[in-house]
N, C-alpha and C positions, 0 to 999 in steps of 0.2 A: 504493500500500500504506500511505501514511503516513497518510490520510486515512481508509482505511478504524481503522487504532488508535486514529486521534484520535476518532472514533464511537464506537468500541466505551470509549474511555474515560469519554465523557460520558457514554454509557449506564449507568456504573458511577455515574459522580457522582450522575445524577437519583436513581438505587438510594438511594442514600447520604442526599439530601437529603429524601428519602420515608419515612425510617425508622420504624419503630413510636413511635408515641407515648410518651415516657417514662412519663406515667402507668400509660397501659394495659399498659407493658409490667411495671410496680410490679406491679401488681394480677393481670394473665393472666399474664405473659410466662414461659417458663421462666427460671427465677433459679441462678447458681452462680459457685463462685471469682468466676472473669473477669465484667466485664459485657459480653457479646454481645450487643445487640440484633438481631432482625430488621430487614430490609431489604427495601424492595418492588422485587423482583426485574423487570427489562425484560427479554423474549425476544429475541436478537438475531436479526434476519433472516441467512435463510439460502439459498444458492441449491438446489432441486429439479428434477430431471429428467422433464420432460413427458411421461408415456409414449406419450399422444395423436398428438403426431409423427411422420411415417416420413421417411424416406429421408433425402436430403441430401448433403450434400458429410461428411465425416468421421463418418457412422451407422456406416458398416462392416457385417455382417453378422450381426450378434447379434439374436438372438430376443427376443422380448418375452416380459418376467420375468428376463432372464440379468441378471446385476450389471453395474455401471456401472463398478467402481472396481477395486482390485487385489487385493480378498479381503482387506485387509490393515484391522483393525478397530479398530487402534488411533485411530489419527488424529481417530477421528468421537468417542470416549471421553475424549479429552483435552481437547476443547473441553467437551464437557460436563463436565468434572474444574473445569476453570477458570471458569465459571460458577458452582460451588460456593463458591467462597472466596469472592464477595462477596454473601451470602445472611446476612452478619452485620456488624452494625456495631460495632466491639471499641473502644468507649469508654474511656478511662484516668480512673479516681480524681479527679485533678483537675477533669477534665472533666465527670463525674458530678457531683460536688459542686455545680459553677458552676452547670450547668444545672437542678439540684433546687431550687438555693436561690431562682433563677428561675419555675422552674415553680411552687413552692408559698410564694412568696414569705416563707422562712426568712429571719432575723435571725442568725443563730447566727453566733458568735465564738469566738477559739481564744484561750481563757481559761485561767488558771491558770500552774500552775508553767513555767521553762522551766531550760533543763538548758545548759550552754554546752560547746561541740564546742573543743577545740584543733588549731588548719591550721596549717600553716607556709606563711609566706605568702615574700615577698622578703628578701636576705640582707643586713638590715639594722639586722640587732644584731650585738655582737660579746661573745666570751668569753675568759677568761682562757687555754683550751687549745682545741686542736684540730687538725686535722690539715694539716700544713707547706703545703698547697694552697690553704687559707684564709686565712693568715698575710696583716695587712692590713699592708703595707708604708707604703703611705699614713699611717696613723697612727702607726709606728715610726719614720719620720722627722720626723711635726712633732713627739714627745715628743722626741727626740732634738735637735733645732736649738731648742725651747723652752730646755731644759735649758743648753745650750753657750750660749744668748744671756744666761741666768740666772746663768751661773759664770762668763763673760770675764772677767777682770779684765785691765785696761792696762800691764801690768807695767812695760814701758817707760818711760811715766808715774812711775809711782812710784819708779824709780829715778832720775827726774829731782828727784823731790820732795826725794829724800834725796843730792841734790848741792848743796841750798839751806843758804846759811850760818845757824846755828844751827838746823838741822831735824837731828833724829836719828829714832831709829826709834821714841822715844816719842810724838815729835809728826806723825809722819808716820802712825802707826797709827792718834793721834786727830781726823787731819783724814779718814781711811779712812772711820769711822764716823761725823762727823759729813756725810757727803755720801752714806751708803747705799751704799759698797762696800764685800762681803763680802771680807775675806780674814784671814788667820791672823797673829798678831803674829810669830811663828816667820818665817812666809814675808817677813814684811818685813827680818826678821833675815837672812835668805841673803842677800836682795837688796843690803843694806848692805856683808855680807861682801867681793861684789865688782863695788864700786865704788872706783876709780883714785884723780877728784879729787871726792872729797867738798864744795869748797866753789866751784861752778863758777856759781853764781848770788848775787845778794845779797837776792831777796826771787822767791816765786813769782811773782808778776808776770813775771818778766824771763825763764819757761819760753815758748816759741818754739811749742810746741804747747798741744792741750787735751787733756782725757781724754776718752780714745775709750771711750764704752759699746757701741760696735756692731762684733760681732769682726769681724777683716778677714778679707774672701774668702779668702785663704791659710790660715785659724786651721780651717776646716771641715773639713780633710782629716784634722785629730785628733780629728774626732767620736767620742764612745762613747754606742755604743749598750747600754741593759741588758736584760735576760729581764722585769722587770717593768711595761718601756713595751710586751709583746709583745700584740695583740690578734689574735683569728682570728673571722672572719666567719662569723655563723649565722646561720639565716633566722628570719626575724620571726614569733614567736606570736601568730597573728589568734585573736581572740574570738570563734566564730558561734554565736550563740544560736540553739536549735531548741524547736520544737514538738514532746514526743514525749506520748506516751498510749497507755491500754491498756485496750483493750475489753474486759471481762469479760462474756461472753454468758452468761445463764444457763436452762435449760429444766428443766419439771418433766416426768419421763416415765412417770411411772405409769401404771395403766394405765386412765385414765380420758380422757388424751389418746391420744385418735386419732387417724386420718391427718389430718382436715379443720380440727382445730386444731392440730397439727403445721405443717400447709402455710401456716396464717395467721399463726404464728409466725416460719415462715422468710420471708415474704413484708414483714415489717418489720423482722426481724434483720440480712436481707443488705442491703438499701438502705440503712440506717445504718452497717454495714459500711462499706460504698462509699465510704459521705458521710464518715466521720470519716479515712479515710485518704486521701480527696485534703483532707482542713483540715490536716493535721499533717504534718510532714516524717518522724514514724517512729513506726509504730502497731504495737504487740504486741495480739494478739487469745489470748483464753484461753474456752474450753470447759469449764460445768460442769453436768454431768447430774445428777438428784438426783430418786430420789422418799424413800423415808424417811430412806436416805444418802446423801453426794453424792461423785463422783468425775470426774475431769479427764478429756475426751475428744476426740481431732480432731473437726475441723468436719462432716466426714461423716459422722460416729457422730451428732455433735451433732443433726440434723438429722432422723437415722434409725430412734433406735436407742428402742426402749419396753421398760416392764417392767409387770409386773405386781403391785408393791408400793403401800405409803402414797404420803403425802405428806408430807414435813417438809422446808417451804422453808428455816428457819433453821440446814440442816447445811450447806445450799451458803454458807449467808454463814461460817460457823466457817470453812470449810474456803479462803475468801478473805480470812479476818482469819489465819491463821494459815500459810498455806503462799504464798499470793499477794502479798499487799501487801507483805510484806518487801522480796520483789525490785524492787517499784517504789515508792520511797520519795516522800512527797507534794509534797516539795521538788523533787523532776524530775521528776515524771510527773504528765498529767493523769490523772485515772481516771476513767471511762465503766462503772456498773454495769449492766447492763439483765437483768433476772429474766422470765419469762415464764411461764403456768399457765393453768389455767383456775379460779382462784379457789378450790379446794379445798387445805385444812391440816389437819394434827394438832390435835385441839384445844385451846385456849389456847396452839399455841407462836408465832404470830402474835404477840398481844400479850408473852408474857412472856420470847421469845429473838427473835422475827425482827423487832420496831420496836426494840427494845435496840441490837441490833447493827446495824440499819442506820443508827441514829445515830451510834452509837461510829465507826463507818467517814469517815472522810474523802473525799471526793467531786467532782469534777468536776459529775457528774449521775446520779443515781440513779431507776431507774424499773422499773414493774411492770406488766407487758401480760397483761392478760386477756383471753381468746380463749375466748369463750361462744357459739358457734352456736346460731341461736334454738331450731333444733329439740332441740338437747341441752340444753340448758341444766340447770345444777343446781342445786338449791336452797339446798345448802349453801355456794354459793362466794359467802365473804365476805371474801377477805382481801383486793379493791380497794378495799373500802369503808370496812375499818379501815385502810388506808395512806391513804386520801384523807381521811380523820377525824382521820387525826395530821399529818400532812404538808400538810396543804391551802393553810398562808402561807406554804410556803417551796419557793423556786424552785428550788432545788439536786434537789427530788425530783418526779416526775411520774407518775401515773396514765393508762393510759389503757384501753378498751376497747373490744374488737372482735366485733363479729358475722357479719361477711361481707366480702368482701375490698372492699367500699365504703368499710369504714373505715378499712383499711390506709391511705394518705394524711393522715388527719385521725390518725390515730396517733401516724405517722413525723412531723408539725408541731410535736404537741403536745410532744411527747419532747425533739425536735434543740431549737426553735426558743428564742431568751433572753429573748422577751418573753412577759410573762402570757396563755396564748392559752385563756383560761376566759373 
């Protein structure tokens, strides 16, 4: 049995490794949210009941035509259930990206702003509070024995100093300071208080010991500890710098676009979808519809939805200078504008609101896909031609145009890719 799984596995791999062409699947393939590619399906052999046969050892006496099995229908529908699932190959973002950049040999880089995430990483800083479970003991006792090794004074010492004949507590304070021990002329005053025989040596010198700077082991057990040597362990604020960005798709849906440039719209819109969210670690994507006004709509409306009004492409750019870019400011966000049409405008607002404002906008990349099927084609559509007449030295903006889903590819290049591909 183990052998037969292991077949039916590799049957799924060769599936796998047969997969639809990712161009072809750009260009034909059904496209949405997820990328599903198709997959070339192997039929798995199956065993069949000869009905040519008689007799034998275990025929039994069943007619020819009676069933074989136990009436019971599920069994045969769950194998075919599980054949189902791998008739798609479910690609991730990243994956997509690598193998695009591959397949149409993209340059593209993840340029611009970046925005910095705070992680807490190990507990390797410390604060002034926190909770008695943190409390680093560790550093409460080296402030604590710093301190006590900084205040020992010898006392003993010093009350030897002032059994020296003609030392009193004048000159015993200023031999204190001239050898950098702290202590109080007061405290040397107690200590004189009570001493016996004041005159038990005839010169330092003839002191039997030295000054001890180092307290003795026994001086520790009067350690004081204070509340402001107290430190509590918090975890370390890591820096990670991301990639984020925000697609602004934009479609014109009047009613001049029809289904077949609708479909060559969404057949460059979703592949770059794809590609820019496996480049960045967090992509917001924004939908905005527009024939003489424009307004925000999910992806499936985006895609979907036409009207039977003008054309005024410069209300979708107002309506991304004035409700959109606030939320993503150009300091952290890259911005990705891509506008889409078939080259029909209002006329003059082309030149005198919609090249205005796509300068005034800040940009990552900005581009405009005309989608002119040979057979339809209009004669008025000229707004690729005044964007590539204004735009034409500078790389931040890009034109492109499509007539059949051949160009789709040389579109998506033209758009993604950072290097000059005119």
């Amino acid at each position: 049995m183990s052998r037969i799984n292991r077949d039916v596995r590799r049957f799924h791999e060769i599936g796998e490794d047969h997969r639809m062409d990712l161009k072809e699947f750009i260009k034909h393939g059904q496209l949405g949210k997820d990328i599903n590619i198709p997959i070339k399906i192997i039929e798995l052999p199956t065993f069949e009941y000869d009905r040519r046969q008689k007799g034998g050892i275990g025929q039994g006496d069943a007619e020819e035509g009676d069933p074989v099995d136990d009436g019971q229908e599920g069994e045969d529908g769950e194998a075919g259930e599980e054949s189902e699932e791998h008739q798609y190959y479910q690609m991730d973002p990243d994956e997509f990206a690598e193998e695009l950049d591959n397949e149409l040999g993209l340059d593209f880089e993840e340029k611009g702003k970046k925005v910095v995430e705070l992680i807490e990483g190990d507990y390797n800083d410390t604060r002034r509070a926190g909770p008695n479970s943190t409390l680093d003991t560790e550093h409460l006792f080296k402030e604590a024995l710093k301190r006590h090794a900084a205040m020992y004074i010898d006392k003993e010492y010093i009350k030897e100093m002032l059994r020296v004949r003609g030392y009193g507590v004048e000159k015993v304070w200023s031999w204190t300071r001239d050898n950098n021990i702290t202590i109080a002329k007061r405290d040397i005053e107690e200590l004189a208080d009570n001493i016996d025989n004041p005159t038990k040596y005839d010169s330092p010198d003839k002191i039997s010991r030295t000054y001890q700077r180092v307290p003795p082991k026994d001086s520790y057990r009067n350690m004081k500890f204070r509340s402001e040597d107290e430190r509590y362990r918090s975890p370390e604020i890591i820096e990670d710098p991301q990639n984020n960005a925000v697609v602004i798709n934009i479609r014109d849906v009047s009613g001049s676009m029809r289904e077949t440039k609708r479909e060559l719209v969404e057949r460059v819109l979703t592949p770059m979808d794809w590609y820019l969210q496996g480049k960045y670690d967090n992509v917001d994507f924004v939908y905005i519809a527009h024939d003489a006004s424009a307004w925000i709509v999910n992806r499936d409306e985006f895609f979907g939805i036409k009207s039977g009004g003008g054309t005024k492409i410069s209300s979708a750019y107002e309506l991304i200078q004035d409700e959109i870019l606030p939320q993503y400011p150009w300091e952290s966000w890259n911005r990705f504008i891509f506008a889409s049409g078939d080259g029909e405008n209002i006329s003059s607002d082309t030149e005198d609101k919609l090249i205005p404002l796509m300068k005034e906008i800040k940009a990552t990349r900005q581009a405009y896909i005309e989608v002119q099927p040979q057979q339809s084609r209009i004669k008025n559509a000229v707004v690729a031609d005044s964007l590539e007449k204004e735009f034409h030295d500078d790389e931040s903006y890009r034109i492109a145009r499509i007539k059949n889903k051949n160009d789709v590819l040389d579109a998506i290049t033209k758009i993604l890719d950072t290097v000059d591909t005119e």
